[in-house]
N, C-alpha and C positions, 0 to 999 in steps of 0.2 A: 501552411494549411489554413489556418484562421481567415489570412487574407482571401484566398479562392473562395472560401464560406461566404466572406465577405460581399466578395464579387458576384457572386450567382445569389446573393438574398432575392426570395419570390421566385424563384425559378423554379418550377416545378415537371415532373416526370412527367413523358408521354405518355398518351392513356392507350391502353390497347385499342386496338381498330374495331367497332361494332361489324357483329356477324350474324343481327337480327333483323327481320323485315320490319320497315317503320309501318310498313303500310297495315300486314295484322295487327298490328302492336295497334295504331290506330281505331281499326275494326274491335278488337277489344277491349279498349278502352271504353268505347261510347257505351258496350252492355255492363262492365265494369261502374261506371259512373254514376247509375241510377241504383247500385245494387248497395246496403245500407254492411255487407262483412267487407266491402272494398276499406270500409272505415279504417281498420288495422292496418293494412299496408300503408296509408296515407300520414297516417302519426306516427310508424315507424320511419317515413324517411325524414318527417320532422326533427328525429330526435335530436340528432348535433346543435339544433338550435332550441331546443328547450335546454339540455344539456347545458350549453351557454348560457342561456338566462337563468339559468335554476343559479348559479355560481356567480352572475355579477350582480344581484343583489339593486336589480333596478326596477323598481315599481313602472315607471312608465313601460321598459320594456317588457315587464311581465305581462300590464293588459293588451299590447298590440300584439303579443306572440297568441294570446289566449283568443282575440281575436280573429288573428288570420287562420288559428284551428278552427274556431268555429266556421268560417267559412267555407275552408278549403274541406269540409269532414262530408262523404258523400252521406246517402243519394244528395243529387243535385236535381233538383225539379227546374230550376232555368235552362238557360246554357250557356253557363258558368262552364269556363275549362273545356272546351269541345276539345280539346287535343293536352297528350300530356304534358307537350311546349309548351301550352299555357298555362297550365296549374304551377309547372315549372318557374316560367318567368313571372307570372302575379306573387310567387311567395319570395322571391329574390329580390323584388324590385322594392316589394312592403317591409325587408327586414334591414334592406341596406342602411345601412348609417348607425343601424341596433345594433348587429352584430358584427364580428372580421368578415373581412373578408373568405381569410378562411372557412371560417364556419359556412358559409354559404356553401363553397365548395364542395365540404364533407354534403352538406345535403343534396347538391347535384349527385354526388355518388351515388347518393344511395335512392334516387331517383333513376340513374340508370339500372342498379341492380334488381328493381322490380319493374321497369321493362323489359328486359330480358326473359321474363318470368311467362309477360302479358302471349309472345306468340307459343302457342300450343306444340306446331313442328319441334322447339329445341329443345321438350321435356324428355324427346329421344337421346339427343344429345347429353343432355345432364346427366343420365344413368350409365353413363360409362368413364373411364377415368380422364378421358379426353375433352369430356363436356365440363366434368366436373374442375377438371384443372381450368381451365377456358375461363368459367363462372369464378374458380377463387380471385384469379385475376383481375376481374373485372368488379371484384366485389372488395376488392383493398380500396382503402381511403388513403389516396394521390395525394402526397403533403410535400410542403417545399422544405421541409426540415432534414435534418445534416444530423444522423444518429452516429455516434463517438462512443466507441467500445474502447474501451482501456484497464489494465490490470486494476486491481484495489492498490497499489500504493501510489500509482500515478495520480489516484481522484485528484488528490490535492495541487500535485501539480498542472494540471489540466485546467480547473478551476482560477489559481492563478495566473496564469500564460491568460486566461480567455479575460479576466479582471483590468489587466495591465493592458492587452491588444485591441480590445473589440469595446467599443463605443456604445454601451447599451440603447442609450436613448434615443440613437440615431436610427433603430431597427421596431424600437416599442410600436402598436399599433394605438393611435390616437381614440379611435373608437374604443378600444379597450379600457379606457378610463382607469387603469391601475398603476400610471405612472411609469417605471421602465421595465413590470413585471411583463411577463409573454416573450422575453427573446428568449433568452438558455432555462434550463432546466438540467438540476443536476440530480439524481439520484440518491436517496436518502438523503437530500440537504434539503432540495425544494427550488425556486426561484432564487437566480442568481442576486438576483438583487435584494434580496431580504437574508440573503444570509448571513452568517457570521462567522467572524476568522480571530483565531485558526479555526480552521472547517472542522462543522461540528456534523458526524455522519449516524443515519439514525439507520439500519438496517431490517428495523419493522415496520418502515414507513412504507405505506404500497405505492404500486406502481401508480401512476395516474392511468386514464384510461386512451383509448387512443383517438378518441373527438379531444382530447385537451392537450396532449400529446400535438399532436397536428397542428396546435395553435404558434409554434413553437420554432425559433430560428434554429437554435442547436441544442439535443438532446443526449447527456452525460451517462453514460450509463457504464457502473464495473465488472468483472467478469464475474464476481462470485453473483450478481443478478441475473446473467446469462445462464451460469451454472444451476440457477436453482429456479428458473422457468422451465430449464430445461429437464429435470429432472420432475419438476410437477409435471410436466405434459408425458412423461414415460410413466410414471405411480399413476394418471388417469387412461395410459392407456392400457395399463394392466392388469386396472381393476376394472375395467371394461366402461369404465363413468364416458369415455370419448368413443365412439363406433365412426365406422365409414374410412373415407379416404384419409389422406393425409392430409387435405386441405382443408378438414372440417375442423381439425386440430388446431387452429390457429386462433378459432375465439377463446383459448383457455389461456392466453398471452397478448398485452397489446402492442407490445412491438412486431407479432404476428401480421396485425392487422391493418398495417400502412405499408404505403410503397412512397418509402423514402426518396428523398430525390439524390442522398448521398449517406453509401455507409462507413466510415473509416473505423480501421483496426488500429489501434497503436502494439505495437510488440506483436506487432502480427504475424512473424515467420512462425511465431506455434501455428497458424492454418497449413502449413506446410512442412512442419516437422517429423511429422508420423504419419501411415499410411493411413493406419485406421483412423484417425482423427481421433479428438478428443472431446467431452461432451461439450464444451467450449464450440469447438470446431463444429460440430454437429446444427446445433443449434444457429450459428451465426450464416451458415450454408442456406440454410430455408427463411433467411428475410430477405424481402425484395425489396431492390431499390433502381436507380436508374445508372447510379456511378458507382465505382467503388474503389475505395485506396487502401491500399496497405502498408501503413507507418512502424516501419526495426533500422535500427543500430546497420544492421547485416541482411541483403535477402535470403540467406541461408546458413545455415548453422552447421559447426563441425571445423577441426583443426585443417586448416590451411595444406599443412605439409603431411595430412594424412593420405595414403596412395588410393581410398576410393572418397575422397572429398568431392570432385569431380561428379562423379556417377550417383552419390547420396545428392548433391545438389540440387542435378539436373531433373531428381525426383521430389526434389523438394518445390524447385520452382511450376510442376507442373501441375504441383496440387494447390500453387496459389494462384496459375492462369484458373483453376477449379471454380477458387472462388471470386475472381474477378471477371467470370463470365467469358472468358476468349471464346470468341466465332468458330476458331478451329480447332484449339489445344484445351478448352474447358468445356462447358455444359449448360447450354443456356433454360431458365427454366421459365419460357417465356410464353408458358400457356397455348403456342402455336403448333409446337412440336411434340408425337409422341417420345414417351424417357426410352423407348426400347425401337430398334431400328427393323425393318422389316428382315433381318438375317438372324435377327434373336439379339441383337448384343447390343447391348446398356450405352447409353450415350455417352458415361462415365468412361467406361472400357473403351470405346472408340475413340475417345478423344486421347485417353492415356496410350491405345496402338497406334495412334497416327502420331505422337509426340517421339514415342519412341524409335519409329522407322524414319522420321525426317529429323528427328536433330539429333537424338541422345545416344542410339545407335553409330552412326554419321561422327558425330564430335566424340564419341570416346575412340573410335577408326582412325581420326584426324583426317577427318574427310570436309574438304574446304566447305563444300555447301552447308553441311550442317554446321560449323560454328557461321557460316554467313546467314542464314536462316535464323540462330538464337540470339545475333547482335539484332535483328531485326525485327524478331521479338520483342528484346528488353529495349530495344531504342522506341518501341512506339508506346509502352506501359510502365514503363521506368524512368524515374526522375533524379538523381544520385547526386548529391551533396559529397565532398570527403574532406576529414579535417585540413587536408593541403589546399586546400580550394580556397578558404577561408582562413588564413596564417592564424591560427590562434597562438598563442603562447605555448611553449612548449613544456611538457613536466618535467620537472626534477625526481630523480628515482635515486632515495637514498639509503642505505642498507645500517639500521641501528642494531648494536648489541647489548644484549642483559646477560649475566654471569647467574648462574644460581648453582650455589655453593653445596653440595650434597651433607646433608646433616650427620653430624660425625658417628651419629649411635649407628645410622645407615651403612656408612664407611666401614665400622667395625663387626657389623652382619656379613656385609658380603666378604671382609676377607676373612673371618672366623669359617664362615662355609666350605669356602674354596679350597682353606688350607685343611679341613676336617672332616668335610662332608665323601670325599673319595665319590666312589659311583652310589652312593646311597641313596635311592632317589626318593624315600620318607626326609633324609637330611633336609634335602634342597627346598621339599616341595615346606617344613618347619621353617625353614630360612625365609622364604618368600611371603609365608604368613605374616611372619615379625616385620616383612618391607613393606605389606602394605595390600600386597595382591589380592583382590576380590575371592569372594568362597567359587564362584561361579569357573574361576579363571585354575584356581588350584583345582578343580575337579575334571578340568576339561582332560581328554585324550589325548588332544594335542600337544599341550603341555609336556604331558607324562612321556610323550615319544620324543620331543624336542631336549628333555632333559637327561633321556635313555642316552641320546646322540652326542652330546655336549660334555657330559658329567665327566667321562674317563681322557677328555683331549683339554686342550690349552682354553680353549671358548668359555669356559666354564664362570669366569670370571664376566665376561660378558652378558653370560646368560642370566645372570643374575640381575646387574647393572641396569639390562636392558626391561626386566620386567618389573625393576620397580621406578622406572625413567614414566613406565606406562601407567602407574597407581594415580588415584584422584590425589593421594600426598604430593605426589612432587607435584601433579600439574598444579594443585592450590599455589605453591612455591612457585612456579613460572607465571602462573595469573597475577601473585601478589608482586615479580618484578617488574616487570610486562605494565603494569599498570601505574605505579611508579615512574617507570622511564617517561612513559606517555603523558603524565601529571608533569613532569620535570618539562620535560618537551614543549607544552603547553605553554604552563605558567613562564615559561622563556620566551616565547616569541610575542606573546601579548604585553611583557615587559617591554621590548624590543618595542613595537606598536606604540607603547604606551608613551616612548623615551622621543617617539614621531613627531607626538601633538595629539593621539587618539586615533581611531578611526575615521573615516570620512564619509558621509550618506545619503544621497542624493533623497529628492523627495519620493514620494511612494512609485508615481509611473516611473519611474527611472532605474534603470538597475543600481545593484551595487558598484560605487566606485570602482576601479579597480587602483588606479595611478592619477594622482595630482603631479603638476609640476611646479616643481620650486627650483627658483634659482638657475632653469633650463636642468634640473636635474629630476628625472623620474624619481618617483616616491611610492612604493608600496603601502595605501591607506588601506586597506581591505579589512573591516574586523576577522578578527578570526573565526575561523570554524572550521573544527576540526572532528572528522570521523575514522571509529576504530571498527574498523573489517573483522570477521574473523568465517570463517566456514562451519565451524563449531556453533555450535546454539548453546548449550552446557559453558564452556571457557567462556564464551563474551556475557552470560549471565554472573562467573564467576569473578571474573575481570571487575565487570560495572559495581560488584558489592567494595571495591577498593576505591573505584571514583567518587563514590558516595562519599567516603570516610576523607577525602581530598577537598572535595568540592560540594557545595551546595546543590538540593535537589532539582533547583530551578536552573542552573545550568546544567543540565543534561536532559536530554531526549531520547528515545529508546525506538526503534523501529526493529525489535525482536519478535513480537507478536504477530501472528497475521491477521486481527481483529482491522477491518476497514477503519470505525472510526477510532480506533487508537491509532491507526498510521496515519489517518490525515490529521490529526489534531498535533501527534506530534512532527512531523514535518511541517507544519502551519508552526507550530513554537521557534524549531530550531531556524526556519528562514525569516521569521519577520519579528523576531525577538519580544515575547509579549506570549499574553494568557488572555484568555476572557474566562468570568467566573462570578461565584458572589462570595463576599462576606457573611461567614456567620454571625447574627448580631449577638448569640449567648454565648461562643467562647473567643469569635473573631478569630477562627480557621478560615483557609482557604477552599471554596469546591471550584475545580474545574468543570465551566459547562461541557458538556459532550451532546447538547441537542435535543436533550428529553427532559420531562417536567422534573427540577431538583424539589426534592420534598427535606430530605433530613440531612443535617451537616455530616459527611463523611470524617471529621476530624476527630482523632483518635483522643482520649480523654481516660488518666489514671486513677483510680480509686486507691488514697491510700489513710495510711491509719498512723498518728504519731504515739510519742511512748507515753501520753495522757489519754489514749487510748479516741480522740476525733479523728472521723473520719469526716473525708473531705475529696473533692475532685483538682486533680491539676493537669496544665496544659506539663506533655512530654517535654516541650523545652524549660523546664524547669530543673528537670534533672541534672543536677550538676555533676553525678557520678553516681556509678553504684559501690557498695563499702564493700572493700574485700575482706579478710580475712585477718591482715593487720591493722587496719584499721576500726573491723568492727570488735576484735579485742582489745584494744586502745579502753583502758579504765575511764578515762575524762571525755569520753565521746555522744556513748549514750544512744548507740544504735540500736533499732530494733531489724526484727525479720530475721532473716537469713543470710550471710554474708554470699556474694556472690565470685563463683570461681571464673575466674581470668579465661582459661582453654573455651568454657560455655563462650565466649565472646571470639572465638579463632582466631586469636593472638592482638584484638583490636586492647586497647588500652578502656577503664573503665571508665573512663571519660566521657566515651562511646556508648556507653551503652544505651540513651535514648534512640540511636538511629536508625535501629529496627526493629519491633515489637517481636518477629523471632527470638531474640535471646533473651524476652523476658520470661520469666515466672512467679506464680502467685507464693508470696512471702519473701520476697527481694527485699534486703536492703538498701534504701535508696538514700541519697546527700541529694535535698532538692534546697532550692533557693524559694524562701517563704515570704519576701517582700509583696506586701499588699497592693504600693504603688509603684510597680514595676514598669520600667520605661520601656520594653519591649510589647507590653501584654496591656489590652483591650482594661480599663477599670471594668470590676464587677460589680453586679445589682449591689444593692445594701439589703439585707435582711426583708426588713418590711417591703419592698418590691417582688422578693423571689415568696413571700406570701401572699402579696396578690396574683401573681400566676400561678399558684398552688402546689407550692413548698410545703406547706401542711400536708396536704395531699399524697403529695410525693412519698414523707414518710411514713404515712401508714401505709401503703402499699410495700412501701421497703422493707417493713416489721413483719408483713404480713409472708414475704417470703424467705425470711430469717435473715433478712440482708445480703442473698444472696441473687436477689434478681435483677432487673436491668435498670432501675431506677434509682437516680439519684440528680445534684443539681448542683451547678459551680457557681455552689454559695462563697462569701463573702469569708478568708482565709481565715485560719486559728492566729488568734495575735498570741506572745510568748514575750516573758519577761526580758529575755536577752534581748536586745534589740542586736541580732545577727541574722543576715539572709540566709546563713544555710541552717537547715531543721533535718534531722535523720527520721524516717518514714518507714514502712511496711507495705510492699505493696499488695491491695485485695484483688483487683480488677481491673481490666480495661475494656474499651467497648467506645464505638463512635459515638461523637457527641448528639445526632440524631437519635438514640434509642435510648440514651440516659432521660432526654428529655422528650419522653411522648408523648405526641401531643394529643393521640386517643388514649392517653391514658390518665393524663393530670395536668400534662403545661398547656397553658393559655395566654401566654408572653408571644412578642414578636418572633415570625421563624422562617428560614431562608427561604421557604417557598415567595414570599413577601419582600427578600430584598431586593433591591437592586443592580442588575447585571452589568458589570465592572471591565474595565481594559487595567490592565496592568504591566509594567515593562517588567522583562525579562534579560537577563545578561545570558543567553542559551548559546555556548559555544561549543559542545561537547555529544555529536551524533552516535549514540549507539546503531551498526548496522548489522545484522543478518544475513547472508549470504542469499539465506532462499528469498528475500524480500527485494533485492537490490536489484533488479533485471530494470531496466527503462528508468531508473530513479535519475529525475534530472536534479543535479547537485552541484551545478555549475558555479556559485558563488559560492562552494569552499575550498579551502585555501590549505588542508592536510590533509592527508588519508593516511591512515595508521596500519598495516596489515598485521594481525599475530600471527598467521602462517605463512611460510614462503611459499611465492605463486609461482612453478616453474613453467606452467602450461600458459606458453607466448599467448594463444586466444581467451582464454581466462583472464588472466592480469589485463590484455589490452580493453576488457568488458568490464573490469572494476576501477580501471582507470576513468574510462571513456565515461563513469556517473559525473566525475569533474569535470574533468577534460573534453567538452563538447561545446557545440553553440551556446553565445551567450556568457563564456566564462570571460573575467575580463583582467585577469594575471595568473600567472603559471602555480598550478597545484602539486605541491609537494608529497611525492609517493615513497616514505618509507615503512620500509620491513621490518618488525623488530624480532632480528633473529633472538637465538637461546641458546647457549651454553651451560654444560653442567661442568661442575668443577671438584678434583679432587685436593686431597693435601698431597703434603709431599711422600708421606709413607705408602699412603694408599696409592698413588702413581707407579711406586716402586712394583708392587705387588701385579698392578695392572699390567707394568712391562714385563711383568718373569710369567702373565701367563698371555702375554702376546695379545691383549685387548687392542682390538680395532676400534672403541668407541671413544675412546679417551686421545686421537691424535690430537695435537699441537696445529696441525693444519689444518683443522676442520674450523677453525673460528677465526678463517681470514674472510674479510669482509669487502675484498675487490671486486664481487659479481658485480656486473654495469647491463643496462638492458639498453636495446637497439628502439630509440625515440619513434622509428614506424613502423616495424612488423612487432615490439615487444618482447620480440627472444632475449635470454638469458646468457651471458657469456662472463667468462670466467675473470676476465679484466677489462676496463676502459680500454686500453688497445687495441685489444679483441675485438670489441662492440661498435669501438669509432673505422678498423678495415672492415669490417661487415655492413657497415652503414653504407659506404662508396658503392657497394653491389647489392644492393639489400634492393630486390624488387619492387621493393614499396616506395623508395627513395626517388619521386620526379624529380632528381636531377643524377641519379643512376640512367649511365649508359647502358647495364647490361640486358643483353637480351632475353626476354621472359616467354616463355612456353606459351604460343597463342590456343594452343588446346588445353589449358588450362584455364578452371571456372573462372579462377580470379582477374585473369589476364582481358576477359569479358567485360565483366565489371567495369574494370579501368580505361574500358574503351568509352565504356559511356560519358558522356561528359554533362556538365551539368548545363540547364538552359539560358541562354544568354538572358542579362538582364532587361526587364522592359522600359522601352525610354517615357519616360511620363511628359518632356515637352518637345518640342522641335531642336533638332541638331544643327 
């Protein structure tokens, strides 16, 4: 796609065909021309080109543009401009080499739109909706730019692919004098060229407008932008702020107000998902452009082997001929045409009845004309790429297991119940308390009827089993193995990597390696990286507090949130391994930039107090532990505070306890390390410095709110007679390092707003993903997928595959599952068989499932998988024969476009 951008740069849309007489238009001009209110229209079609000059900051061209106003501003007592052609060509001819090209352009527009105005006849016209729609048409600004709609998690991807393919300076406009600024523009980032990576996305940044807009080769834009133009222009049209037609509606948006010359969708089969469309779909329906494409995975969505796949399809594809404008099966809104047909019926409706009597009807019949019609269709607007086309490497799908042991107090609830509870159903519903089961879950009706059924037959033991399998306890239990395994997993294969030579990496334009060869032998150099799937948002939040306690902050990434710029910043970490950010210069914390002015270090900062009673600030990694219980009654130790209990930390060891300010509390005992010239940590001011920024200061404002307000400052440490790094503390407070030191309120020291903006490397090998966030995420240079749920839905799995597994990946991505097993002892087993438990077989935890490498289905062993592969419809070198009235079998006919030869054969 980049490259066609490529190809048509300057191409611009046809203009609609003029349907005014030049000759009034002339006539009224000449009485126009002497009359001194003509003045407004004349600087109104100026504007794109003041517009311009107002933003480059050019004296020269400020006084020729202030010039050619003054001349061009009527009355005209010469005869000056006898025609609007020449008022026309005297200001294009005077601004050329000032401004783009472009810009000229814009003001031809808007030079025809107030001749249209000049002949009297069309005023008839304009008052009805047919004139009006005519006039919006002709009143859009005609731009060669390439508008790019894609989800928020692709921004970033998008921006990279365009970084790596597209040659900015080869498209910059030289008269623009701003170097390679004017090609892309990407939305809440700004000019491609001045940005910074990882992409830093600002989402209060406004839109530009659409004279600057139009200046612009290709134009970035994400959906939650779509979603919320579109959503302004309904809140104004409810409170009545927008009157008139629908096309007057379009100055309250500037992507309203162009006619694009190309609009592309990425993940675009949502235009065609739903009947009613969605305020997405809504919105991207009413921009006009001259092309339009639409970039999915799939042109249609839904399981394959479902019996109306077919039929939901053929309604899917016909709402995206909708929006790709088809002559005969879509709805052209092309100003020529009225929307409603002389029979009453909506251009919409007609195009969906003639869709459905000539194909959809016809091909679900199995009537040859209509699937020869629908290849004929998708062969003139469909262009189809398929992984066979392209050999890529093929996935490996491997099925992991974690054991998790049911805790024996568990064990001895449920058989205490079973053997004493009889039909009691107060017992059971006591017993399920003690397991863990929510108040919500013990009150429901459900419950009460499921346990009515179960209590007095063999189940009963199950029934138990199974509702505390379901408790946030075990699941903590299956998170905390789960994540484990995947840490084991990890730190394996980058040993393995490591025992290689390292990774290998080519420079920036280059992809990642995938394979060196040594020796005539392939070599898998590929750093790692590796992502944990889950469809859960709660488990993969629960999961990642384990990764933490494994691994360092700076390798992991998190794409759980749907905040735009926290997905592109962290997908900018996880693929180009590095941070941009500043140093704090008064504690030397880390801030990540995100794109907006940093004023105060977000780095967290403890207040605490030793047993001579100073108080003092220190960095969290100082903490060497918090004191439990035996050791803050230890006689020779000399703790203060509070001893702190083990469970408050959810089984982490207190070693741990700096690594998330959740498990602290005010009066912790803490074991911090009190070395003043600590090899990790920034030196601090000396005394007499932290009173020239107003340390003084500071204190009396600190007395003044009992010492318990936000002030204080990371003065210079308590020195102590032992020369020992560890000191035992109290802790008062904590609070980011920006609000201890404010600077409206007492510090006058150097402050991040002032430091200098830093690249840093990052060792990022560890993708947290989100199910709802993953749809189009291109993830081709990783090298693991981690699933915590089994994916048994063949089209599912092959869409969380296919984020690795696509164009661009350059060695085969490892897809496994890390199933779960619960385990009893050997008593408790006993029990489970005298009451005939089904959850506890022995063959529930074999782990031969094998999946079919092209359709994705699930089968019960490699055998299986590998005779279902020889027939497997998907398989280009399967013989068998495939349903040609089936959707997919369409598809497969298309073939992709031959390649083009760039010299002589």
């Amino acid at each position: 796609m980049l490259a066609l951008i490529a190809n048509t740069a300057g191409c611009k849309p046809q203009e609609p065909d003029e349907f005014y007489d030049n000759e009034a238009i002339d006539e009224h001009w000449q009485r126009m021309r002497v009359n001194p209110v003509f003045r407004e229209e004349i600087l109104k079609s100026l504007k794109p080109i003041r517009e311009f000059i107002k933003t480059s900051n050019d004296p020269d061209g400020y006084n020729l543009f202030r010039k050619v106003a003054e001349f061009s501003s009527p009355p005209y007592s010469d005869d000056r401009f006898p025609t609007v052609g020449a008022f026309e060509a005297f200001v294009s001819s005077k601004m050329k080499g000032t401004v783009p090209a472009s810009t000229i352009d814009l003001f031809r527009m808007k030079v025809i739109a107030f001749k249209a105005g000049l002949d009297k006849r069309n005023r008839r016209l304009f008052n009805n909706p047919i004139g009006r729609r005519m006039m919006f048409e002709r009143n859009l600004i005609t731009a060669s730019t390439n508008l790019i709609i894609v989800p928020d998690a692709l921004l970033e991807h998008w921006a990279e692919q365009i970084r790596r393919h597209i040659n900015i300076g080869i498209f910059a406009d030289p008269i623009d004098r701003r170097g390679h600024e004017g090609v892309v523009y990407i939305d809440g980032v700004g000019d491609i060229s001045t940005a910074r990576y990882p992409l830093n996305h600002n989402s209060s940044m406004p839109m530009l407008s659409q004279f600057e807009l139009a200046n612009y080769l290709i134009v970035l834009v994400p959906f939650s932008r779509i979603k919320e133009h579109y959503y302004l222009r309904k809140r104004q049209r409810d409170e009545g702020i927008i009157l008139g037609s629908r096309e007057s509606t379009a100055s309250q948006s500037s992507l309203l107000q162009l006619r694009w010359f190309r609009i592309i969708v990425d993940e675009g089969h949502e235009l065609g998902e739903h009947d009613a469309g969605s305020d997405v779909t809504h919105f991207i329906n009413d921009l006009a452009s001259e092309r339009r494409w639409v970039m999915s995975g799939t042109p249609t969505t839904g399981d394959e082997d479902s019996p109306d796949f077919t039929a939901k399809g053929l309604d899917q594809l016909q709402r995206l001929l909708l929006f790709l404008r088809h002559s005969k099966y879509g709805v052209s809104h092309d100003g020529e045409h009225p929307s409603v047909t002389h029979e009453g019926e909506s251009r919409k409706e007609l195009a969906k009845n003639t869709w459905d009597n000539v194909v959809k009807t016809p091909f679900l019949n199995k009537i040859e004309s209509g699937r020869e019609e629908l290849y004929n269709i998708l062969h003139e607007v469909m262009v189809m790429h398929k992984k066979e086309d392209i050999n890529l490497p093929k996935p490996i799908f491997k099925q992991g297991e974690v054991i998790v042991v049911i805790p024996p107090n568990v064990q001895s609830t449920i058989v205490d119940a079973v053997h004493s509870a009889g039909n009691d159903t107060a017992a059971y519903l006591e017993a399920m308390s003690k397991l863990g089961v929510c108040e919500k879950r013990l009150t429901s009706e459900e419950l009460r009827r499921k346990i009515a059924l179960k209590c007095e037959g063999s189940a009963r033991f199950d029934l138990l089993l199974s509702e505390y399998l379901g408790t946030d306890r075990f699941q903590s239990l299956v998170d905390e193995k789960q994540a484990h395994y995947i840490v084991e997993a990890v730190e394996t294969e980058r040993k393995k990597l490591n025992a290689k030579g390292g990774s290998i990496l080519e420079n920036f334009d280059a992809p990642i390696t995938a394979a060196t060869i040594s020796n005539n032998v392939a070599c898998d150099r590929r750093p790692i990286k590796a992502v944990v799937y889950s469809q859960s948002h709660n488990n993969l939040l629960s999961v990642a507090e384990y990764f933490y306690r494994s691994f360092r902050p700076e390798n992991i990434a998190e794409l759980t949130e749907g905040k735009i710029a926290d997905m592109a910043y962290e997908l900018g970490r996880f693929r180009n391994s590095y941070k941009e950010g500043k140093k704090c210069p008064i504690c030397g914390g880390w801030n990540d930039y995100n794109g907006k002015k940093m004023i105060g270090c977000r780095s967290l900062l403890m207040e605490v107090c030793d047993a001579e009673g100073r108080t003092f600030l220190i960095e969290p990694e100082r903490v060497k532990r918090a004191a439990g219980q035996f050791e803050f009654s230890s006689s020779n130790v000399g703790a203060v505070g509070t001893p702190v209990d083990i469970d408050r930390l959810g089984g982490a060891p207190l070693s741990e306890y700096r690594i998330s300010h959740k498990n602290w509390q005010v009066g912790d005992s803490l074991c911090i390390d009190a070395r003043g010239d600590h090899p990790l940590f920034r030196k601090r001011w000396s005394h007499d410095q932290w009173v020239a920024y107003g340390s003084d200061r500071c204190m009396e404002l600190a007395a003044m709110d009992g010492y318990q307000g936000r002030d204080g400052f990371l003065g210079p440490l308590p020195e102590y007679e032992k020369k020992s790094d560890s000191v035992y503390v109290k802790l008062n407070k904590w609070q980011v390092c920006g609000k201890f030191h404010g600077k409206n309120r007492w510090y006058s020291g150097p402050t991040l707003e002032g430091a200098k903006l830093e690249k840093e490397s990052q060792d990022v090998f560890l993708l947290l993903l989100d199910a709802k966030l993953s749809h189009g995420l291109d993830l081709s240079f990783v090298t693991h997928l981690f699933l915590l749920e089994p994916i048994d839905d063949a089209a599912l799995l092959e869409q969380v595959t296919s984020r690795a597994h696509r164009l661009g990946c350059t060695g085969p991505v490892t897809i496994e599952t890390v199933n779960v097993w619960q385990e009893l002892d050997e008593e408790t087993k006993k029990v489970a068989k005298e009451f005939s438990s089904v959850i506890q077989y022995e063959d529930r935890k074999e782990l031969s499932k094998a999946v079919c490498e092209h359709c994705y289905r699930s089968f019960e062993s490699l055998e299986k998988a590998e005779n279902h592969e020889q027939s497997c419809e998907r398989n280009p070198d399967s013989e068998v024969v495939v349903d040609p009235f089936h959707l997919s079998s369409v598809y497969r006919d298309i073939k992709p476009p031959a390649p083009v030869s760039v010299c002589p054969l």
